[in-house]
N, C-alpha and C positions, 0 to 999 in steps of 0.2 A: 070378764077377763077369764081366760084361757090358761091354767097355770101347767106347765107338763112336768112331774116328778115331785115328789114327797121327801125326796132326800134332807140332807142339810138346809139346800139351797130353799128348798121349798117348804120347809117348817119356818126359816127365817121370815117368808114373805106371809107365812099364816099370821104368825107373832104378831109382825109388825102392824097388819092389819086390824089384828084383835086390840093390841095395843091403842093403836088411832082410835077405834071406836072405843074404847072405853074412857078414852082421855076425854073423847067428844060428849059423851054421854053424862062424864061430872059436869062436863064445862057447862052444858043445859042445865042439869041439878040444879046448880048452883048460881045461877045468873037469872035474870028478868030484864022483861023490855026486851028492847033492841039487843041486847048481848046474848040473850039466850033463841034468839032469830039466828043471831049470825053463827051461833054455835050449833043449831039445827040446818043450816045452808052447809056449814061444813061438813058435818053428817052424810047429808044425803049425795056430799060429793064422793062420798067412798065407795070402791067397788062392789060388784058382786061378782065372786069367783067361784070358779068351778077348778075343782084339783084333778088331776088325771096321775093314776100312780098303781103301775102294774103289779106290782106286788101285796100281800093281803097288809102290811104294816109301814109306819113310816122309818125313813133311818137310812133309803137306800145302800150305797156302798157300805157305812155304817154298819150297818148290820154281817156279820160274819154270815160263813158261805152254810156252816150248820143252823144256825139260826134261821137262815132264808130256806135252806129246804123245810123248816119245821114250820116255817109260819105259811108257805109260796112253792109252788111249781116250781120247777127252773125256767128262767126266763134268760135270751139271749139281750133284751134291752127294755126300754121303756115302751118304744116301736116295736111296731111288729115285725118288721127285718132282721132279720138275720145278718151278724156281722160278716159273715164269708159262708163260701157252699166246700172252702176245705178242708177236709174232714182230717190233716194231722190234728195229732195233741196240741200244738202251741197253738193252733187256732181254732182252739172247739166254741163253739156260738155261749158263752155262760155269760152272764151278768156279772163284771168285775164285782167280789166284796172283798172286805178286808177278812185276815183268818182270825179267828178266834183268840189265838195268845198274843195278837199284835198290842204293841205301844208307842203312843203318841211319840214323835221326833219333832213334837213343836213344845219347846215350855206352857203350861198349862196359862202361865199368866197372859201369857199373847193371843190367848182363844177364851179369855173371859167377858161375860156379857154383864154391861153395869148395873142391869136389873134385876138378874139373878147372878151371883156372887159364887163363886166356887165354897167359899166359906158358911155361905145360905144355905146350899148345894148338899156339903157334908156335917153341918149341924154346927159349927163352928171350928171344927176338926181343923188342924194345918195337913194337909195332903202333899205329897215329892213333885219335885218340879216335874217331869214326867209319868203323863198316868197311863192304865190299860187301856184299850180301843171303848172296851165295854162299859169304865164309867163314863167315859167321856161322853157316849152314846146317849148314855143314863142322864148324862146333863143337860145336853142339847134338848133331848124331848120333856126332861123335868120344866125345862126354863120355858118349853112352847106352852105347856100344860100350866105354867101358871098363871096367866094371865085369865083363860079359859080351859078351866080343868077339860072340857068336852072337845077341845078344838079337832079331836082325832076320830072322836065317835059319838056325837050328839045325834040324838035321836030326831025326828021329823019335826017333834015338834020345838027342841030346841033348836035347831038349823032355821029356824023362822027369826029366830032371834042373834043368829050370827050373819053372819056378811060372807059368807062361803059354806060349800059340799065337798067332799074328800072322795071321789069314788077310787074306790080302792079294788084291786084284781083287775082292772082295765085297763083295755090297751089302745094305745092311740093310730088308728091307721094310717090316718094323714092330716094335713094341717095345710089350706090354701088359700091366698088371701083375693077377695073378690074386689078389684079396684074401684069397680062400678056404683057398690055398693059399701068401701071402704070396711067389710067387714071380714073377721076370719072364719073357714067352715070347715069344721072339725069332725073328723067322722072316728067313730071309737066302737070298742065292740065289751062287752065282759066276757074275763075268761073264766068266770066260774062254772060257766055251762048250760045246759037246758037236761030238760027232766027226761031226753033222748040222747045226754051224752054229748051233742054237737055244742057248737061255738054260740054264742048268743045272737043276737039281731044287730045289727050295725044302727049304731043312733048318728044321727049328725044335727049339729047346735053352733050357731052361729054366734060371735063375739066381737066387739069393737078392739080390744086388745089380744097379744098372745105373749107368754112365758115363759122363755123356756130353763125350768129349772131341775133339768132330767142330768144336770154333771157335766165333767168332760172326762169322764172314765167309761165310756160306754163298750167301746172296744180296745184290742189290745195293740200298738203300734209297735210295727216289728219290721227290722230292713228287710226287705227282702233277697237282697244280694248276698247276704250274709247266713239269711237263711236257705237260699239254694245253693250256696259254697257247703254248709253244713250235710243237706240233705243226699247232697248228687256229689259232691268231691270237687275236685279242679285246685287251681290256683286263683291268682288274683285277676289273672286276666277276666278268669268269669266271673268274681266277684265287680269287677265294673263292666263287665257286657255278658252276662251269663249266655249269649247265646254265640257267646263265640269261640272260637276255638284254636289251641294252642297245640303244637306237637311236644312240648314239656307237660301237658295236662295229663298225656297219657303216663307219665312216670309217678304222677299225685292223684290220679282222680280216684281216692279213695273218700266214699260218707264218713261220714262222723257216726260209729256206732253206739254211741251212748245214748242218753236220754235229751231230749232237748223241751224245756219248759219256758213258760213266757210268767211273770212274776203275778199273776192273778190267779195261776194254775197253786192256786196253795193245798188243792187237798191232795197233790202229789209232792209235795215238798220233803214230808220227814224222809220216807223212804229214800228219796232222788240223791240226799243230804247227808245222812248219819254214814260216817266211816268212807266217806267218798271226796274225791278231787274235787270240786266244783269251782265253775268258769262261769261269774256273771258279766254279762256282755250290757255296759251303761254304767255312769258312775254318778248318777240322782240319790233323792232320798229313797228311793226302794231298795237300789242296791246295798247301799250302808246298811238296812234294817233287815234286810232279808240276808248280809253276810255275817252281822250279830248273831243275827234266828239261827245259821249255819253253823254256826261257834256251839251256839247251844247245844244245837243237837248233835253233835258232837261230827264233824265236818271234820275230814284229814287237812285242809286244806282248802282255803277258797281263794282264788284267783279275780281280781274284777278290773275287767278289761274297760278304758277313758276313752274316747276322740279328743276330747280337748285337754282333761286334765282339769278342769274347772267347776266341778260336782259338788257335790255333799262329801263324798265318800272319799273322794281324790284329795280335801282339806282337813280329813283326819289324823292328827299327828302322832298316833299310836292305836294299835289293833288288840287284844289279847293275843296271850300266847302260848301255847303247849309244846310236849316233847314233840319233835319233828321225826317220823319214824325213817325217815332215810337218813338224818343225820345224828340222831340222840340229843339234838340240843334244844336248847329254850329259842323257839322264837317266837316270830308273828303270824299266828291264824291266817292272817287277811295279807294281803301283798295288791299294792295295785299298781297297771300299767298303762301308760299312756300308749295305746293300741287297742288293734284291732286283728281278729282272723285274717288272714291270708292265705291260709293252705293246710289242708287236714293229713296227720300222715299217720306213721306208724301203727299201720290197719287198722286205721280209725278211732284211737285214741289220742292220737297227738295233733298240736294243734300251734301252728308256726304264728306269732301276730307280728304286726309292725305297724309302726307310727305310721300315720296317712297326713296330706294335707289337701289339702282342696287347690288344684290346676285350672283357674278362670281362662285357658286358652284350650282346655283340651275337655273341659264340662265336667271333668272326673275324679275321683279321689287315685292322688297316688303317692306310690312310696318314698316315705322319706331315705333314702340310699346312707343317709349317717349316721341313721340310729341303729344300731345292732338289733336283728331280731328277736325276739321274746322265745322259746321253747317251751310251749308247757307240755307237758310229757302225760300217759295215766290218765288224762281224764276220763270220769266218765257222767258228769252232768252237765250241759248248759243252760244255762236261766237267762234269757232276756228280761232284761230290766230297763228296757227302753219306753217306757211311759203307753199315754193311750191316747185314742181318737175319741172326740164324742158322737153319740150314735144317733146322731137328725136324721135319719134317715126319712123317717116320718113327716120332718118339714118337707115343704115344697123347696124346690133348693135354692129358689130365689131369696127364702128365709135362714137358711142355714147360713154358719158360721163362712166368710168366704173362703176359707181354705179348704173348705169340702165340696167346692162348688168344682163346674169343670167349664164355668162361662167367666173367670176371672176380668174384670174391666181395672181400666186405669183406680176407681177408688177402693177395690178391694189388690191392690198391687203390695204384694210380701216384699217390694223394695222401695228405698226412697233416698231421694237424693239430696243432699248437704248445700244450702245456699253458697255462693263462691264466696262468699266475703263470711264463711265463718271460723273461725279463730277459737280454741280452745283457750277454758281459762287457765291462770297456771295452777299448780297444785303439786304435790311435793315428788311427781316421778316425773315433771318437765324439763328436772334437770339433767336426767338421763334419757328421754326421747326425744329430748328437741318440740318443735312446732311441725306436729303430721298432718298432712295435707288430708282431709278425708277421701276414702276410697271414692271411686265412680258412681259403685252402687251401695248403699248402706241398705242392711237387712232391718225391717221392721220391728221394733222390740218384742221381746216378748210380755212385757206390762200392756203393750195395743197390741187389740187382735184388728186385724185392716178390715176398714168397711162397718167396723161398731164404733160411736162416739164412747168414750171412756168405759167400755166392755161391758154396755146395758144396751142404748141404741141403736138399733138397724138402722143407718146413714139414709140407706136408700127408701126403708120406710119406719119411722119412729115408732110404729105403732106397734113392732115386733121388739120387745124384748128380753134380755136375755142377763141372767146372774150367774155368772163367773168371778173368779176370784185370779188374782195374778199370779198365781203362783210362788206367794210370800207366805213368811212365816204367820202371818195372820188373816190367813182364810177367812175363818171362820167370821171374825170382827169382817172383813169387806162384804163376805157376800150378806148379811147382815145390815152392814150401810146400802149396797146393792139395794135390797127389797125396798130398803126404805125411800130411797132413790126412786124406782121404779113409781111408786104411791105416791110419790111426789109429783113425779111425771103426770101420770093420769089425773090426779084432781087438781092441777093444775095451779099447783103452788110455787111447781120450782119450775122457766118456762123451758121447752123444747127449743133449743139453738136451732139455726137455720143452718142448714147443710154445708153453705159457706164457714159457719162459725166453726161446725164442727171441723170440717180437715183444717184451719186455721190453729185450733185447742188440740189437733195430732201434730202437726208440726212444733209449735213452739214444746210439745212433751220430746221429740224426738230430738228438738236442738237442746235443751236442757238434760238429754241424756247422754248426748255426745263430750259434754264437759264433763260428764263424771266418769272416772276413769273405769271402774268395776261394771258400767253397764254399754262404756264403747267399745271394751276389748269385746263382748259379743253381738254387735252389730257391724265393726268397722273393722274388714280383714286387715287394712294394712296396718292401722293400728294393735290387733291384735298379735300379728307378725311383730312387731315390735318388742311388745312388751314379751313373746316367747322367746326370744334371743336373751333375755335376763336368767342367767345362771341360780341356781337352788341355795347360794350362798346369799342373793343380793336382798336387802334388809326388806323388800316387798313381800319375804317370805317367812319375816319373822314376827308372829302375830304381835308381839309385846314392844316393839317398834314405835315409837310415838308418830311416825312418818306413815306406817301404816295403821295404827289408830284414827290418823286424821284421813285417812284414805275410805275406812269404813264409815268413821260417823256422815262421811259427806255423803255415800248411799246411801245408809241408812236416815239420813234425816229428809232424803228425797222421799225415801217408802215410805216416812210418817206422814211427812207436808200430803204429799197423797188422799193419805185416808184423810189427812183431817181435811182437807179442798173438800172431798165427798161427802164428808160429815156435815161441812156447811151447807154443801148442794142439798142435799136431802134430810133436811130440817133435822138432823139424828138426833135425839137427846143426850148423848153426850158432844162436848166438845173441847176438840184436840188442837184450839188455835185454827193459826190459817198458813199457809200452803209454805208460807218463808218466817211465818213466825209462831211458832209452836208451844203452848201454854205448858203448863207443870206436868198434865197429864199427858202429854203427846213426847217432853221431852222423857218423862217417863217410860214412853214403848219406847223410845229410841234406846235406853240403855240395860234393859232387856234381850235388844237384839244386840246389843254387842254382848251380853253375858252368855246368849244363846250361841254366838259365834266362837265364844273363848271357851265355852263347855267342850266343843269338840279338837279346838288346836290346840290347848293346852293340857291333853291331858301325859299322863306322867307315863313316860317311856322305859320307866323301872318296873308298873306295876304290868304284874301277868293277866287281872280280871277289869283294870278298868274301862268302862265305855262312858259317853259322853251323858249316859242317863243315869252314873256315878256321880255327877258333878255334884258339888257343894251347894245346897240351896241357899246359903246366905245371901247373893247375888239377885235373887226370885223374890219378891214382894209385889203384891197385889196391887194395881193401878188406883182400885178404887175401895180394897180396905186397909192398905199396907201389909194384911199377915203376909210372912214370910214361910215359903215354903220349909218343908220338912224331909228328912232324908229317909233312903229306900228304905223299908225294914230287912234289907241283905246287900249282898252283890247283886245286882242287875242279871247276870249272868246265871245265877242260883236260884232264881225265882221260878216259880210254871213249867220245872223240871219233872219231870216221872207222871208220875201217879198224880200229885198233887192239885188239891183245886187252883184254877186259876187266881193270881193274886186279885183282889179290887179292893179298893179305899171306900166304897161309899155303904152307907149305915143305914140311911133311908128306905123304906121299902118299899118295892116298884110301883110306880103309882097306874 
């Protein structure tokens, strides 16, 4: 097997494998006869893999951006492509990492692993329901490290005794599958060099499987329309046709003379930040955490411009707040709008936005004419915080993810359509929308990526694949079940569905989605339209609503059934129940993620420093030892200011 990247994803799949084989190896111990046959046949069904992992350490994005130049070159990706030949700032070739004073915006209990225990972790210590990047980091590789202290750097002759090789500083040139020979051929080079300075020799090794566990933060995803409305000036017209042209352009076609950053550009941040306007364009988790960072460092002002309204950032029910210097009064740091750029003005500090919606007869975004425009005046930073692409470049594209493909067919199609005879169930907002007809075209969820069976399997060839996480509050737990998944796949425990089965197990996901109302409003515009017509008074906006408590749990007990389906699929050793009926531990995450939700909508509108990593840990107890988390040693706000070491909880020392 073929694994590409060492990051998260890819120490999970080491673990698991170490794990198997150790599990395999008492079972021999300890059995005769016939049993300890059968326990040597399962053995020898386990792989042998080969890691690929550009940088000289494991931890990928993990790893802070100082950190990676102390350990690593800089490197544009896992491949050896380069994300773009455009040499602005927002899109300089760097390997997304996280910065150094970042902190988790996932409670630490929804990213714990049942085999190494945050509590094991920190000696028995209670640690805050949010921690730094860096211990977190410190856990992840603690937890890989303990099953096989060496799994990172065993020497040759202990690699004879493990089921995998880590090469590290390598880069992967391509990756292409030979159908003839059903195998993958993988051609790689080291970038540590030759004793002339130059690049090493290109090796190429051939494999029955391939991996790909190199992230989806490879490069930085950024509009483009919004970025050449920035760059060049105009209005909106060339915001949706930049190459066209308006005789009112010439009264606006002013740049934007500020700074313009994309949210991976963190070692321009303090500067860009402190004592300045700032406009982050997205309202995910990076903008929330990077408008906090902004607070810190002490930001006049930060502005974070929605398309939908429906974010991380956008469901915060209170900001910090400081003197406001053009008015002397107490407000809120943070302000956010539901919009977007439309016109740069006031010699290129000012910055017009307006609500857009999406026009399916005209292919465009455009203005909503009834919402009054936004005026932000003085800017002088933009931060895009619109997420990222992953960087396959290196796969053959027949391997990559289908959205990066440019041969899209009917089974990698980012739409899908609603059988006629389906009918939503009721649920407690059916008595204000009635029975909506599903749209024409429904958009693909974002839990399926189109073209992968449950976002491990390449549809069109099983033998490619690939650990991603859904982009839930528990990453770190899927892509974890992922690996294990994967190893299930190969030895042939858990079987490979037949390609019929597979889109059969995307539909009935996509028709079970469309009943829940938090995951149709983004796939199904006309329901979506719908429920935007509900005014900021109506009780779907008031988290402590028992109408919306029942709104949430029925999400949230979809994202649990979830994992624990996969936890079944992939033999996991723990287990969370099954997909509609969820045992003590599964309802357990479930009420977790409603405390992780009530962290950020309730917090207190009187106080000037609270954020959502203030929160009360009474709510936070451990799945699998009960302790109950512990609160910051300060304000959130007050911590990794000045001079001061970085905060961290962990006590152990680095192994």
């Amino acid at each position: 097997v073929a694994l590409i990247g060492c990051g998260a994803s890819g120490m999970s799949f080491l673990h698991a494998l170490a794990t198997r084989h150790q599990r395999q190896q008492r079972m021999m111990a300890s059995m005769n006869g016939m049993g300890a046959s059968a326990a040597t046949e399962e053995l020898c069904k386990l792989p042998r893999v080969t890691c690929y992992e550009r940088s000289a350490h494991p931890g990928g994005i993990w790893v802070s951006s100082k950190e990676g130049e102390q350990g690593s070159a800089a490197s544009s990706s896992y491949c050896e492509s380069a994300s773009s030949n455009d040499k602005d700032e927002v899109e300089e070739g760097i390997l997304p990492r996280m910065y150094s004073s970042l902190w988790s915006i996932i409670p630490k209990e929804m990213t714990e692993f049942s085999d190494y225990t945050y509590s094991q972790h920190f000696g028995g210590k209670s640690v805050p329901v949010f921690l730094p990047r860096k211990d977190l980091l410190q856990y992840i590789t603690s937890r890989a490290t303990s099953v096989d202290p060496d799994i990172f750097n065993g020497t040759s002759e202990q690699q004879t005794q493990q089921l995998h090789q880590i090469k590290f500083r390598t880069e992967v040139l391509s990756v292409d599958y030979d159908a003839v020979i059903n195998q993958f051929i993988v051609k790689s080079r080291s970038i540590e060099g030759t004793s002339n300075g130059g690049a090493g020799e290109v090796d190429v090794a051939r494999y029955d499987y391939c991996i790909w566990a190199g992230g989806q933060h490879g490069k930085p995803r950024i509009p483009r329309p919004i970025l050449h409305l920035l760059r060049v000036g105009g209005s909106f017209t060339k915001l949706n046709d930049p190459k066209s042209g308006d005789a009112n352009d010439k009264v606006s076609s002013v740049p934007f003379k500020g700074k313009i950053l994309h949210s991976s550009h963190m070692s321009h941040f303090n500067s860009a930040v402190r004592d300045k306007r700032v406009v982050l364009i997205g309202d995910a988790s990076s903008a929330e955490d990077l408008a906090l960072q902004a607070v810190k460092l002490g930001c006049q002002k930060c502005f974070i411009l929605s398309r939908s309204g429906f974010g991380n950032a956008a469901c915060v029910s209170s900001w910090p707040k400081g003197i406001d210097p053009s008015t002397g009064k107490m407000e809120p740091k943070v302000e956010v709008y539901i919009a977007l750029p439309t016109r740069v003005f006031d010699d290129g500090s000012g910055l017009e936005c307006n609500e857009l919606y999406w026009d399916e007869e005209v292919g465009s975004y455009e203005i909503v004419e009834e919402t009054p425009s936004v005026m932000l005046n003085d800017v002088q930073t933009v931060i895009f915080c619109t997420g990222y692409l992953p960087d396959q470049d290196c796969l053959a594209e027949d391997l990559q993810f289908p959205s990066l493909r440019s041969d899209v067919t009917e089974d990698f199609s980012e739409i899908w359509v609603a059988p006629d005879d389906f009918k939503m169930r009721d649920n407690p907002l059916t008595a204000v929308t009635g029975d909506i007809q599903p749209s024409e075209d429904i958009y693909i969820s974002s839990n399926i990526i189109p073209g992968v069976y449950r976002r491990t399997l390449l549809m069109s060839n099983p033998r490619m694949m690939y650990l991603s996480d859904a982009h839930s509050e528990c990453s770190l737990l899927e892509l974890d079940i992922s690996a294990w998944l994967c190893i299930a796949y190969i030895t042939g425990i858990t079987r490979i569905p037949s390609k019929a089965e597979m889109k059969a197990d995307l539909d009935a996901q996509m028709i079970e989605e469309m009943h829940i109302p938090y995951l149709r409003y983004y796939i199904d515009m006309d329901y979506f339209d719908a429920l935007s017509m509900l005014d900021e008074t109506h009780w779907s906006e008031d988290i402590n609503d028992p109408r919306t408590t029942q709104l949430l749990l029925g999400y949230m007990n979809y994202n649990a059934g979830l994992i624990a389906r996969n936890m079944r699929s992939a033999h996991y050793p723990v287990d969370f129940g099954t997909y509609n009926n969820l045992n003590e531990k599964g309802n357990h995450l479930v009420k977790l993620m409603l405390a992780s939700s009530h962290a950020r909508q309730t917090i207190s509108s009187k106080s000037e420093w609270a954020t959502f990593r203030d929160v009360c840990p009474k709510s936070f107890r451990s799945i699998y030892t009960g302790q109950e988390a512990s609160s910051l040693p300060g304000h959130w706000l007050d911590l990794d200011k000045g001079d001061k070491p970085l905060t961290s909880f962990t006590i152990l020392p680095p192994k």
